[in-house]
PASE-691555 format. One record per residue: x, y, z of N, C-alpha, C, CB in turn; residue in one letter. Coordinates in steps of 0.2 Angstrom, whole numbers, padded with zeros to 4 digits, always signed. Glycine has a CB too. Layout:
REM residues N
XYZXYZXYZXYZA ...
REM end
This chain:
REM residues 314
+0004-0006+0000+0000+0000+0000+0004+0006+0000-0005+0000+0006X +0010+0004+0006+0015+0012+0004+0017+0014-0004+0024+0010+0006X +0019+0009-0007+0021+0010-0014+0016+0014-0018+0023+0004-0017X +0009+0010-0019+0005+0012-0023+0003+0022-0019-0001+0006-0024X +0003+0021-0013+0002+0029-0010+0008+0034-0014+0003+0029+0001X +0016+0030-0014+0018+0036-0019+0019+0035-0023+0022+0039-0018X +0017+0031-0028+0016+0031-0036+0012+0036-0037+0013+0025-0038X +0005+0037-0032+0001+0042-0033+0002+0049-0032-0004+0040-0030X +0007+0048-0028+0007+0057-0024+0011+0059-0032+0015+0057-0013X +0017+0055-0035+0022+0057-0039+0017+0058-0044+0028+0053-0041X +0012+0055-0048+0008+0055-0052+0006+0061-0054+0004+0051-0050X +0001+0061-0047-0001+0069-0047+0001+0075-0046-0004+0069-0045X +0008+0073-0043+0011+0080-0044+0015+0082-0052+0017+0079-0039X +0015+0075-0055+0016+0078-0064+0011+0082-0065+0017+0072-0070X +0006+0079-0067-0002+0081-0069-0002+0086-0067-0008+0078-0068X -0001+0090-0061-0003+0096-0062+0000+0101-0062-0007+0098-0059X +0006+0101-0067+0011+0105-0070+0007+0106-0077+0020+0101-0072X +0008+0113-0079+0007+0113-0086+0012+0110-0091+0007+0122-0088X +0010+0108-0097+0016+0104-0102+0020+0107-0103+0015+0103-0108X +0021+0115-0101+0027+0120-0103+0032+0119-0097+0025+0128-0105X +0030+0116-0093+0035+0117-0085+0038+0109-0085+0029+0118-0076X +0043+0109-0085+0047+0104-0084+0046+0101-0077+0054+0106-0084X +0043+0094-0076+0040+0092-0070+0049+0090-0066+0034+0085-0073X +0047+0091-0060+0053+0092-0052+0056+0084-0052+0048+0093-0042X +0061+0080-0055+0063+0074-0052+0062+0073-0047+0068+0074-0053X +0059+0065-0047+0060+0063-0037+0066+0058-0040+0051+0057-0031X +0068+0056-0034+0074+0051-0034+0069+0043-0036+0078+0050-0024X +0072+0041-0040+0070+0034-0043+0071+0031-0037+0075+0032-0049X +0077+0029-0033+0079+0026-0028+0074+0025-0023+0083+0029-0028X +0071+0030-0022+0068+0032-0015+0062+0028-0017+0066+0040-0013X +0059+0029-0025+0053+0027-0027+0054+0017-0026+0051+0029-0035X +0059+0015-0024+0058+0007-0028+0062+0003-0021+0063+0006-0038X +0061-0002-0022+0065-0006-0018+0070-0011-0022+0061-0010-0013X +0075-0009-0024+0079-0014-0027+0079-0013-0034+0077-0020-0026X +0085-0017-0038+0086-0017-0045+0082-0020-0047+0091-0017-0047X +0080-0020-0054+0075-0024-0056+0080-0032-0061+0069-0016-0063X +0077-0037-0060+0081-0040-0064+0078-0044-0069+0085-0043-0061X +0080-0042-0075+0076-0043-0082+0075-0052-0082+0081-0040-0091X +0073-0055-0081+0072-0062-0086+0071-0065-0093+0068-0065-0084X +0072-0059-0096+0074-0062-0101+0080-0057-0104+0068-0065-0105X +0084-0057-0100+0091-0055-0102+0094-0060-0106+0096-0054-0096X +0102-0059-0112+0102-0065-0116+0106-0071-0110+0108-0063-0123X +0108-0067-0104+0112-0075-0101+0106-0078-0097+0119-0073-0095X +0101-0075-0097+0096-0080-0092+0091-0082-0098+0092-0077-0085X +0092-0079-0102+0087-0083-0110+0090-0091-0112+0088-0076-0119X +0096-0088-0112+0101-0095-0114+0102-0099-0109+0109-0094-0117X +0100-0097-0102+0103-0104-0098+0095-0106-0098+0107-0103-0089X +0090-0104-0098+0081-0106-0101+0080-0110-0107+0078-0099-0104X +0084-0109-0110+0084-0113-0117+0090-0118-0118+0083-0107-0123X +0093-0118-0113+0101-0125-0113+0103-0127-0107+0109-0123-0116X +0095-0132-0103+0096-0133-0096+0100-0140-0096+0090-0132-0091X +0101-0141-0101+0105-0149-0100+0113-0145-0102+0100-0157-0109X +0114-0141-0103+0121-0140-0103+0126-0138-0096+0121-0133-0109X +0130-0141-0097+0135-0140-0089+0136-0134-0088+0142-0144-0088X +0136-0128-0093+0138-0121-0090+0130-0116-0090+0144-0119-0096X +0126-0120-0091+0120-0115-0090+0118-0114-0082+0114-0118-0092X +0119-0119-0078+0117-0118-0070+0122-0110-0068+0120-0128-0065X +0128-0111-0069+0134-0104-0067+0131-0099-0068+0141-0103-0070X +0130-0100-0073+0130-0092-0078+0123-0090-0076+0131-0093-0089X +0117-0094-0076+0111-0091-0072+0111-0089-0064+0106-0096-0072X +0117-0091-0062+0118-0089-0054+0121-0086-0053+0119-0093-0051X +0127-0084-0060+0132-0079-0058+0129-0071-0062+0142-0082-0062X +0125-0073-0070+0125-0066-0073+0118-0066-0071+0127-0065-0081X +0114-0071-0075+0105-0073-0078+0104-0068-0072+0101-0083-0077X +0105-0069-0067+0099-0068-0059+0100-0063-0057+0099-0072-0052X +0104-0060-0060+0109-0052-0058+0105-0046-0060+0117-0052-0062X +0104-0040-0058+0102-0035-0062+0106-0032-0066+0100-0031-0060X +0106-0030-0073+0107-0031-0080+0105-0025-0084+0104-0037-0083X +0108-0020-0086+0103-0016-0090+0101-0017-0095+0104-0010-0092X +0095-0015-0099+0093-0018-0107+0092-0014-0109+0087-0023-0109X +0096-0015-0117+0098-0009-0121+0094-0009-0128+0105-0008-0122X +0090-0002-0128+0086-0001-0134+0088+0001-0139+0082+0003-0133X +0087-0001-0144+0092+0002-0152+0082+0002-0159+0102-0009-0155X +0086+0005-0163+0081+0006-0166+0074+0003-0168+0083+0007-0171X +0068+0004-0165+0064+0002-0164+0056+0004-0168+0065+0004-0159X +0051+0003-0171+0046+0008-0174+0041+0008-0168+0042+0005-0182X +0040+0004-0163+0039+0004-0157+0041+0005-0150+0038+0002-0157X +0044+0010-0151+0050+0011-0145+0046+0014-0140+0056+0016-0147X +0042+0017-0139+0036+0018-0133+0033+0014-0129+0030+0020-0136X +0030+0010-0134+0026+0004-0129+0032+0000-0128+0019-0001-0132X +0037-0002-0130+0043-0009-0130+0046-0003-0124+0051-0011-0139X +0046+0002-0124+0049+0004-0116+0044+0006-0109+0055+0012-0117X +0041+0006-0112+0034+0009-0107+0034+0000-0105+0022+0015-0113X +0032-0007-0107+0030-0012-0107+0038-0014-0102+0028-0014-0114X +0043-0011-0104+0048-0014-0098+0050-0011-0092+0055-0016-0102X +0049-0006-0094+0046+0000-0087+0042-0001-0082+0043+0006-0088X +0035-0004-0085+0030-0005-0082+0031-0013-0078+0025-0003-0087X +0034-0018-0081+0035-0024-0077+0040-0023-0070+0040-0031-0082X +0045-0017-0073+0050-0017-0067+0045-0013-0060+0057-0012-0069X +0041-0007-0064+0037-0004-0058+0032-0011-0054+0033+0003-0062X +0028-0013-0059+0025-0017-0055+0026-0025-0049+0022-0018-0058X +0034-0023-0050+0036-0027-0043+0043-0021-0039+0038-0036-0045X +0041-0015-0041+0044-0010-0035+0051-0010-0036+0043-0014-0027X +0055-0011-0042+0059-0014-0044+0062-0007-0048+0058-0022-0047X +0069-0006-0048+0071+0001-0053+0076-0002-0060+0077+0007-0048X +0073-0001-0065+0074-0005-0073+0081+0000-0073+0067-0004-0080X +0086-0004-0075+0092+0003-0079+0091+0002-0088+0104+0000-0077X +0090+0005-0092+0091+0006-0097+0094+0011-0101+0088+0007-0098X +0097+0008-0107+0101+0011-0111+0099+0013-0116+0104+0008-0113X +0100+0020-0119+0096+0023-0126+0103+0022-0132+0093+0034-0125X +0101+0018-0134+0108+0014-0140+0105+0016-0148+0108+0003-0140X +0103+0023-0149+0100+0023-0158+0103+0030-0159+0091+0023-0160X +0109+0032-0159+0110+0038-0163+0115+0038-0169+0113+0043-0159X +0112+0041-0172+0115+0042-0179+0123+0042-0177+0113+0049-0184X +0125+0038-0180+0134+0038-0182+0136+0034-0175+0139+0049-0183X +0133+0027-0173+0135+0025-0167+0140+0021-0168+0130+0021-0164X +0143+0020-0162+0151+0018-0163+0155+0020-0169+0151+0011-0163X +0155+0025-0168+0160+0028-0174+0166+0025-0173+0160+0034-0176X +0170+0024-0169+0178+0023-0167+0177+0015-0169+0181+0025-0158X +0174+0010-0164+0174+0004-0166+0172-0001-0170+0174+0004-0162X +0165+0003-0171+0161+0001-0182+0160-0005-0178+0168-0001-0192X +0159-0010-0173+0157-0018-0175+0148-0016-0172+0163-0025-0168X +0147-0011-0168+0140-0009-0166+0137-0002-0172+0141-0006-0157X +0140-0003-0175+0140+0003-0179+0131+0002-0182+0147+0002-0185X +0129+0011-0186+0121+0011-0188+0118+0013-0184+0117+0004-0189X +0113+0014-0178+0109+0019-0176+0104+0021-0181+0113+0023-0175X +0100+0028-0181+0093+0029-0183+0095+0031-0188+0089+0033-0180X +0092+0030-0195+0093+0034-0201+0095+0040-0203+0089+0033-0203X +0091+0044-0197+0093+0052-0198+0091+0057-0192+0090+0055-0206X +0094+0061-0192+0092+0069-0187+0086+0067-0183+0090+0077-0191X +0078+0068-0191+0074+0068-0188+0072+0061-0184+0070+0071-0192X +0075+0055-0187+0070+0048-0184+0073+0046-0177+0072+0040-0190X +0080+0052-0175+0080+0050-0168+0078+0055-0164+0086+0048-0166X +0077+0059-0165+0072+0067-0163+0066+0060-0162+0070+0076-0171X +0062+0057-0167+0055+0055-0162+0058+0048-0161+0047+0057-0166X +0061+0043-0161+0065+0042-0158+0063+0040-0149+0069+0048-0160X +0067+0045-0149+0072+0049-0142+0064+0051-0138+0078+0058-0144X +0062+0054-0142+0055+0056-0140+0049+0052-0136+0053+0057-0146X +0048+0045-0140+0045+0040-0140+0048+0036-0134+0045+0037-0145X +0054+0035-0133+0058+0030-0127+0057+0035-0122+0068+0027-0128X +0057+0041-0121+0057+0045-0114+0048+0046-0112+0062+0054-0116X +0046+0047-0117+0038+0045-0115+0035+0040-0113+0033+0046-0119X +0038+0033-0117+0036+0027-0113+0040+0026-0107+0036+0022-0118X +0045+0029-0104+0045+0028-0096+0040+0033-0092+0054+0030-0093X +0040+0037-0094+0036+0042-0089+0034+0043-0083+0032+0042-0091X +0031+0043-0080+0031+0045-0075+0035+0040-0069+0026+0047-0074X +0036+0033-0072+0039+0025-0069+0046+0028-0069+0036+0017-0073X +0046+0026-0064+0055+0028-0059+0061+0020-0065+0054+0023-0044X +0066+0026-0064+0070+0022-0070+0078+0026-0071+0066+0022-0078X +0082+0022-0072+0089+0026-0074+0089+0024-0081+0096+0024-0072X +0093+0027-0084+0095+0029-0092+0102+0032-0091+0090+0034-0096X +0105+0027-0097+0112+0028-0099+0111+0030-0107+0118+0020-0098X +0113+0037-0109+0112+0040-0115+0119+0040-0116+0108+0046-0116X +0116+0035-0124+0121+0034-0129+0128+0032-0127+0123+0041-0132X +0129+0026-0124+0138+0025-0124+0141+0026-0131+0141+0017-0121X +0149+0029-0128+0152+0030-0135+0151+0038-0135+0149+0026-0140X +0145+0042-0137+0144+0044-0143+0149+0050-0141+0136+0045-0146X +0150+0052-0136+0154+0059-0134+0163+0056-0135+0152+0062-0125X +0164+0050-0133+0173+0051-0134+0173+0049-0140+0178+0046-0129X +0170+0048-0144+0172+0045-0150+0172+0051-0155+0166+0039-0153X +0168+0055-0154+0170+0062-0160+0176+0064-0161+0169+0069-0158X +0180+0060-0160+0186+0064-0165+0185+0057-0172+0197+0065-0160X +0183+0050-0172+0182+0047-0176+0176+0053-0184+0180+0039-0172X +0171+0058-0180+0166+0061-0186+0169+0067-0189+0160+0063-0183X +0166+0069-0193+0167+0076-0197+0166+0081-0190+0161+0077-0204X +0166+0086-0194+0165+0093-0189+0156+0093-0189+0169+0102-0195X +0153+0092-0196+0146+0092-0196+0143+0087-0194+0143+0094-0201X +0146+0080-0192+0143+0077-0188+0144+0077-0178+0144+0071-0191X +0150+0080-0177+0150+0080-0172+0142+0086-0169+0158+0081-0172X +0143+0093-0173+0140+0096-0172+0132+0093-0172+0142+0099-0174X +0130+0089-0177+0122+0084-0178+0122+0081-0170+0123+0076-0184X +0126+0078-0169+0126+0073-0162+0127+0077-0155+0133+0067-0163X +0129+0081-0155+0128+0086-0148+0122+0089-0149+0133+0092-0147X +0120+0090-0155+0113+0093-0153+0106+0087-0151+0111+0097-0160X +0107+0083-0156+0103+0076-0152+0103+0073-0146+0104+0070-0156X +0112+0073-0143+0111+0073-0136+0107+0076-0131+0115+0073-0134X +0108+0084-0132+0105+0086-0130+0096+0087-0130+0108+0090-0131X +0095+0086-0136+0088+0084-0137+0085+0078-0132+0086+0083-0143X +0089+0074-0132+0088+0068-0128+0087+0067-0121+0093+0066-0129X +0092+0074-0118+0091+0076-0110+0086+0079-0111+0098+0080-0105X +0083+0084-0114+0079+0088-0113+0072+0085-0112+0079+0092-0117X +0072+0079-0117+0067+0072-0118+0064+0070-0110+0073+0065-0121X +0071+0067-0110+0071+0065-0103+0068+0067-0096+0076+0064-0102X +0070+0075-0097+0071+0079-0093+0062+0082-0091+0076+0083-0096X +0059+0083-0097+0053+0085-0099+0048+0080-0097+0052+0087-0106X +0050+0072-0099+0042+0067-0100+0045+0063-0093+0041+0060-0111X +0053+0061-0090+0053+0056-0089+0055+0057-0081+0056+0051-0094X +0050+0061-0077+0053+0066-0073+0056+0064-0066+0049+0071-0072X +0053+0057-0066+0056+0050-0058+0062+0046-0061+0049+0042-0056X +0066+0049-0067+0072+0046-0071+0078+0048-0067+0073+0050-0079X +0082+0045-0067+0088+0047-0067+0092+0046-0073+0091+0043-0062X +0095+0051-0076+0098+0051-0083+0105+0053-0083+0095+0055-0089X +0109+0048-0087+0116+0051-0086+0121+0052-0095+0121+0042-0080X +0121+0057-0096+0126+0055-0103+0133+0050-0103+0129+0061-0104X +0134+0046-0107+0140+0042-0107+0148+0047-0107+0140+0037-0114X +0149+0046-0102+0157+0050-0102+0163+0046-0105+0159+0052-0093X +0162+0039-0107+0169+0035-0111+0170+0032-0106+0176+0039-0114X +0177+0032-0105+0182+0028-0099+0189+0033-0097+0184+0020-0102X +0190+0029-0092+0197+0035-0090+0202+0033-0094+0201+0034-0081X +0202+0029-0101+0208+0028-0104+0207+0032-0110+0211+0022-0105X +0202+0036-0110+0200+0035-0119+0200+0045-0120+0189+0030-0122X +0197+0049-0118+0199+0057-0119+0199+0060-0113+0194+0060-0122X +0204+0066-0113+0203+0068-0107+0199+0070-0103+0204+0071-0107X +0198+0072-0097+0194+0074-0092+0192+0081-0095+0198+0073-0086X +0195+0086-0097+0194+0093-0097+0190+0090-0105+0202+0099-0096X +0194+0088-0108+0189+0087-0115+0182+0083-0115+0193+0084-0121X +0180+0079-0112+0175+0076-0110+0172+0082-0105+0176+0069-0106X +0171+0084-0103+0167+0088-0098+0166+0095-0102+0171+0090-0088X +0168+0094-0105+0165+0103-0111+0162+0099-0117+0174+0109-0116X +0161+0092-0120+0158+0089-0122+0152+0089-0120+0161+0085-0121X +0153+0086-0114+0147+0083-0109+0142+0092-0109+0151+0080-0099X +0145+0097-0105+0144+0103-0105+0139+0106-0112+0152+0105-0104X +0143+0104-0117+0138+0104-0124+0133+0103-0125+0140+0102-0127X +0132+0094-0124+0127+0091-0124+0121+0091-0118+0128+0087-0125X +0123+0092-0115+0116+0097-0110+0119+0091-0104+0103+0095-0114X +0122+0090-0101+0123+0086-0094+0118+0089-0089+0130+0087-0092X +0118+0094-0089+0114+0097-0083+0107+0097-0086+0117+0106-0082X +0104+0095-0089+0096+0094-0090+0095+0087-0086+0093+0093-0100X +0102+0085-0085+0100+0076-0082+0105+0077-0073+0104+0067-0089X +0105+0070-0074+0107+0068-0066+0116+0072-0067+0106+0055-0064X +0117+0068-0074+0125+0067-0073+0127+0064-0079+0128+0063-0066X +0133+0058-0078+0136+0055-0085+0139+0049-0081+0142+0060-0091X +0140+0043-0085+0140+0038-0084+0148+0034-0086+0135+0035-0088X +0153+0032-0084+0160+0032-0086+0160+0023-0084+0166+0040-0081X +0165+0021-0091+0168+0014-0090+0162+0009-0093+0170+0013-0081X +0155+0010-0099+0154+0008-0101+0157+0003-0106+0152+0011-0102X +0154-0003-0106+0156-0010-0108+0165-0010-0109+0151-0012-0116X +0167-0008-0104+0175-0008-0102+0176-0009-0096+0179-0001-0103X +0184-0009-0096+0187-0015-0091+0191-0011-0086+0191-0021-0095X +0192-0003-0085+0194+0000-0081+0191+0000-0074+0194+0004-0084X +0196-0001-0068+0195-0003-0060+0191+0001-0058+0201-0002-0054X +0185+0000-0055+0181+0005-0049+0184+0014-0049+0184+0001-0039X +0190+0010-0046+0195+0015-0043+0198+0020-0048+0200+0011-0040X +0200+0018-0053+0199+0021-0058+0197+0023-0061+0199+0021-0060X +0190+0023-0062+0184+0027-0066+0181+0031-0061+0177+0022-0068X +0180+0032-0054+0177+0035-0050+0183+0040-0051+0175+0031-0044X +0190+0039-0049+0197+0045-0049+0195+0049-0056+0207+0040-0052X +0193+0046-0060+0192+0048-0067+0187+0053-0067+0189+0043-0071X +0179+0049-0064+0173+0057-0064+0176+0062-0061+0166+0057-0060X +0179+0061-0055+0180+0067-0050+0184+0073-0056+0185+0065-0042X +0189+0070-0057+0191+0075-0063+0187+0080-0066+0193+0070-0069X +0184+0074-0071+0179+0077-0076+0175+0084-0071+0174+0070-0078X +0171+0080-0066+0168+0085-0060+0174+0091-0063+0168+0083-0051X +0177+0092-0063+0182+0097-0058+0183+0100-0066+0190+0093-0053X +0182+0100-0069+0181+0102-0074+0173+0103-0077+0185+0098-0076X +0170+0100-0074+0162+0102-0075+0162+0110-0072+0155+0095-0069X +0164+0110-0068+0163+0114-0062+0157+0116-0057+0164+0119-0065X +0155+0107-0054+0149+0107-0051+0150+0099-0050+0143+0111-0055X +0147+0098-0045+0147+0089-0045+0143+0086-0046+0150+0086-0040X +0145+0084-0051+0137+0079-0057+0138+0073-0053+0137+0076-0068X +0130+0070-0053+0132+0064-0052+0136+0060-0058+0125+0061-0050X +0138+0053-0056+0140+0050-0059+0139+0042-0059+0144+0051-0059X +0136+0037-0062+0139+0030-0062+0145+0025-0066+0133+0027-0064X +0146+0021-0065+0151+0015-0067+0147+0009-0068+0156+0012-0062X +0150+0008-0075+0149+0001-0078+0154-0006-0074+0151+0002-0086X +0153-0008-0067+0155-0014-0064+0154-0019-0066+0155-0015-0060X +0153-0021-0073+0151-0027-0076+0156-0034-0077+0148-0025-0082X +0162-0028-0079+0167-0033-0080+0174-0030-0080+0167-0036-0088X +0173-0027-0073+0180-0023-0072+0184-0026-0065+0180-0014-0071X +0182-0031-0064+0186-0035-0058+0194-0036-0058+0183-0043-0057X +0195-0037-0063+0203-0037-0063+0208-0031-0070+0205-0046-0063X +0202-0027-0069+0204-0020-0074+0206-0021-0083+0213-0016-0070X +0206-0018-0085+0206-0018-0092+0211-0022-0096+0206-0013-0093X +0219-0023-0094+0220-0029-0098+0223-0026-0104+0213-0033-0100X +0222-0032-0107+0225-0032-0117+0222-0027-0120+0222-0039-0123X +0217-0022-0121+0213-0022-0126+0205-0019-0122+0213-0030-0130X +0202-0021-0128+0194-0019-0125+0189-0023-0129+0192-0011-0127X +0192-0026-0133+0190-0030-0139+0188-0037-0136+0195-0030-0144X +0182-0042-0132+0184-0047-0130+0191-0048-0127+0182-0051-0135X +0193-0047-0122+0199-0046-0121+0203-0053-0115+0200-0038-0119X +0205-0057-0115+0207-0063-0110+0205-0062-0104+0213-0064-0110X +0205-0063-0100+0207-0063-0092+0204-0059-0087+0214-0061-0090X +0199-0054-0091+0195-0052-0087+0188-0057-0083+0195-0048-0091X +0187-0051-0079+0181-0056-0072+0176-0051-0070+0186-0060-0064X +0169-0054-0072+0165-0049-0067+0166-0046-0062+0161-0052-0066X +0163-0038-0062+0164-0035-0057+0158-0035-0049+0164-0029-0060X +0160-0029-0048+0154-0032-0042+0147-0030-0044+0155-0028-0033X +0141-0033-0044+0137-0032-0044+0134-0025-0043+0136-0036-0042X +0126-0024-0046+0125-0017-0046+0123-0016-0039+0120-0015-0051X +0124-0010-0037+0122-0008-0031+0121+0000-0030+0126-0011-0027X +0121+0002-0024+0118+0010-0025+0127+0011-0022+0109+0014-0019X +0129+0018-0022+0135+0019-0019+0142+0018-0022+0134+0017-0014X +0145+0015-0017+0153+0012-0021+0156+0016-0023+0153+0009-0027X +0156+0023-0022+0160+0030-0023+0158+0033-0028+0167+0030-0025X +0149+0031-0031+0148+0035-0037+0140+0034-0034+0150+0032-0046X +0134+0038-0038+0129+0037-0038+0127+0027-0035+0126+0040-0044X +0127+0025-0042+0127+0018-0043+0132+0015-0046+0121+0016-0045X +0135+0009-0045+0138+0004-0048+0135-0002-0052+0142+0001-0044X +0134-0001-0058+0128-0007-0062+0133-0010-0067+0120-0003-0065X +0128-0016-0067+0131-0019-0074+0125-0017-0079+0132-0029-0074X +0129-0013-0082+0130-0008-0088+0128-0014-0097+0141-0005-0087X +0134-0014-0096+0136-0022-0102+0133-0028-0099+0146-0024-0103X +0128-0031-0104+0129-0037-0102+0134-0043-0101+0126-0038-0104X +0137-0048-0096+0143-0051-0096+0141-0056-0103+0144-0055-0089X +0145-0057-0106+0145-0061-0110+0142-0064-0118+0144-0064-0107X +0139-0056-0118+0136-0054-0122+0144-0048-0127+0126-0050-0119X +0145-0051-0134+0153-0050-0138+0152-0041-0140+0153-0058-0147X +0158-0039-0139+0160-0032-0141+0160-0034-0149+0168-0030-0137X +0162-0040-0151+0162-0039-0158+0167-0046-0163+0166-0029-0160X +0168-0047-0167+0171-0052-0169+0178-0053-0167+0171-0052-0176X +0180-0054-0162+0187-0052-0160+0188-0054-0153+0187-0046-0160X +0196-0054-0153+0198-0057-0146+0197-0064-0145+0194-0053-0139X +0193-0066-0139+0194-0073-0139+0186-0075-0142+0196-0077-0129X +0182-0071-0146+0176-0073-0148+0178-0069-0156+0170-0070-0144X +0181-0073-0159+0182-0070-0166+0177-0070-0171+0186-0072-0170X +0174-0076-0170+0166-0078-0174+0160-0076-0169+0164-0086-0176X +0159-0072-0164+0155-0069-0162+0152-0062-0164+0156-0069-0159X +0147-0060-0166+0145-0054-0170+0145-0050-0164+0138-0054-0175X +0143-0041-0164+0145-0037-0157+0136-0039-0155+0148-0027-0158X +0134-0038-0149+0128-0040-0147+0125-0047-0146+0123-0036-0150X +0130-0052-0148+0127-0059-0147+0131-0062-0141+0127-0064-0154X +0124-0066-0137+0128-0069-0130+0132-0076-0135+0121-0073-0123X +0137-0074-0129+0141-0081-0131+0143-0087-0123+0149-0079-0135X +0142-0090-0123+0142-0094-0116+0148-0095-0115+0140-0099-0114X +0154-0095-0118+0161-0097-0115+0162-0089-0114+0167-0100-0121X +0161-0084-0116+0164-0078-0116+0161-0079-0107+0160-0071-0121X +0155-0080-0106+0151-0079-0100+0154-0084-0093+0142-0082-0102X +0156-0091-0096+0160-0093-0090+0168-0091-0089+0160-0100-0089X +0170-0087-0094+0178-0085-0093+0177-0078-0089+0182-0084-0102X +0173-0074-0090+0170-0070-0084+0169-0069-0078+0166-0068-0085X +0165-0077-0075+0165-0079-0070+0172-0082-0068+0158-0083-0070X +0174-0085-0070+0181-0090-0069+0187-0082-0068+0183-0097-0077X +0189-0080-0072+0193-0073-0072+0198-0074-0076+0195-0071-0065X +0198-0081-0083+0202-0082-0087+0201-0079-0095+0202-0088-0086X 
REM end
């Protein structure tokens, strides 16, 4: 009964904003008890569908059961496909992380995720559609990993295209999805500076949201990414929130970034840890792209050896 009393109180305190007034963020956090965890993420889909296999039991106990963000990429129903996974997490009190994965010129540096929305306008409505279908249901969002450290891989007139869509994006958020917590992707501590990321970020509207998100589907330490935002902060000139991708940074980045050996899941998501939250960001075991120790794995497909070399730490 508690919950549904403040579903209601937040409800109606949107509704009676005019449409021109940017409705007051509550804390997502406060709204929910606990992370939401998807069942049908790919590692708990594949241990669902290969229970006679010896490595399905781990990987449902170590990834499957874990909370997981699920990431949305071009959609013609992108409303209801996110309102419908919003709406399962809200109705068991639970806080969904999601990822907005559709902007033109995605992965530009690394091409294996590459493609995004056809053009300006189709991620303008878009962007539009995924921040209405959370609405007034409590939720985080990671906007766009990549798309800010990777501008030096675009022209001058795409870089400028893509900051403005980011920013459309926070404003999105900011306007329809107002129990959100939203973070722009800040990269990782190995990939652009601190002072150049945060005038980036600064660009694309950081301040319409919570903050920005550093160490996406990478393998940089806790400790290291958190050293990292504070930077950035300090260069924001104000202290944004921030989260980490602890999905697979237990024993730090390694060879590469590409499916890379020897890495090992991190600690699971949780609130705190020296940043807002620490979540798994990336799903484990789901492939960066043809490469490393999964060469015949395409980027977005689970692979179950990737999944127990994660858990094992080989």
């Amino acid at each position: 009964m508690r919950w549904i009393a403040r579903s209601t109180v937040a409800v109606c305190a949107v509704l009676l904003l005019s449409p021109a007034t940017p409705a007051t963020a509550a804390s997502p956090l406060d709204l929910t008890s606990g992370f939401y965890v998807n069942p049908n993420s790919a590692p708990a889909t594949w241990a669902r569908n290969n229970p006679s296999d010896s490595r399905s039991a781990r990987i449902q106990s170590s990834i499957g059961s874990r909370p997981i963000a699920r990431w949305f990429g071009n959609d013609a129903t992108i409303g209801s496909t996110v309102a419908n996974y919003a709406g399962a997490a809200d109705g068991q009190d639970k806080l969904p992380v999601l990822v907005a994965y559709n902007i033109p010129n995605r992965d530009a540096c690394g091409g294996h995720s590459g493609g995004g929305a056809g053009s300006a306008g189709a991620y303008r409505t878009w962007i539009s559609g995924f921040a209405a279908g959370i609405g007034t249901k409590p939720a985080v969002v990671i906007i766009e990993p990549d798309a800010l450290a990777a501008y030096d891989c675009l022209t001058a007139a795409q870089r400028t295209e893509m900051a403005g869509l980011l920013k459309y994006a926070t404003e999105q958020l900011k306007a329809k999805a107002p129990n959100t917590y939203a973070y722009l992707d800040g990269g990782n501590a190995g990939w652009v500076s601190p002072s150049t990321i945060a005038y980036r970020l600064n660009e694309a509207g950081v301040r319409n949201v919570r903050g920005f998100s550093v160490n996406v589907s990478n393998y940089y330490t806790t400790s290291q990414s958190t050293s990292y935002a504070g930077q950035v902060n300090g260069f924001l000139g104000y202290s944004a929130g921030f989260v980490v991708d602890t999905s697979r940074n237990d024993k730090g980045r390694g060879d590469g970034w590409c499916n890379p050996a020897g890495r090992k899941l991190g600690v699971a998501s949780q609130i705190g840890g020296g940043a807002d939250l620490l979540l798994w960001v990336k799903t484990p075991g789901v492939s960066d792209g043809p490469c490393g120790i999964a060469p015949n794995t395409p980027a977005g497909t689970f692979n179950p050896d990737l999944a127990i070399r994660l858990i094992d730490g080989v």
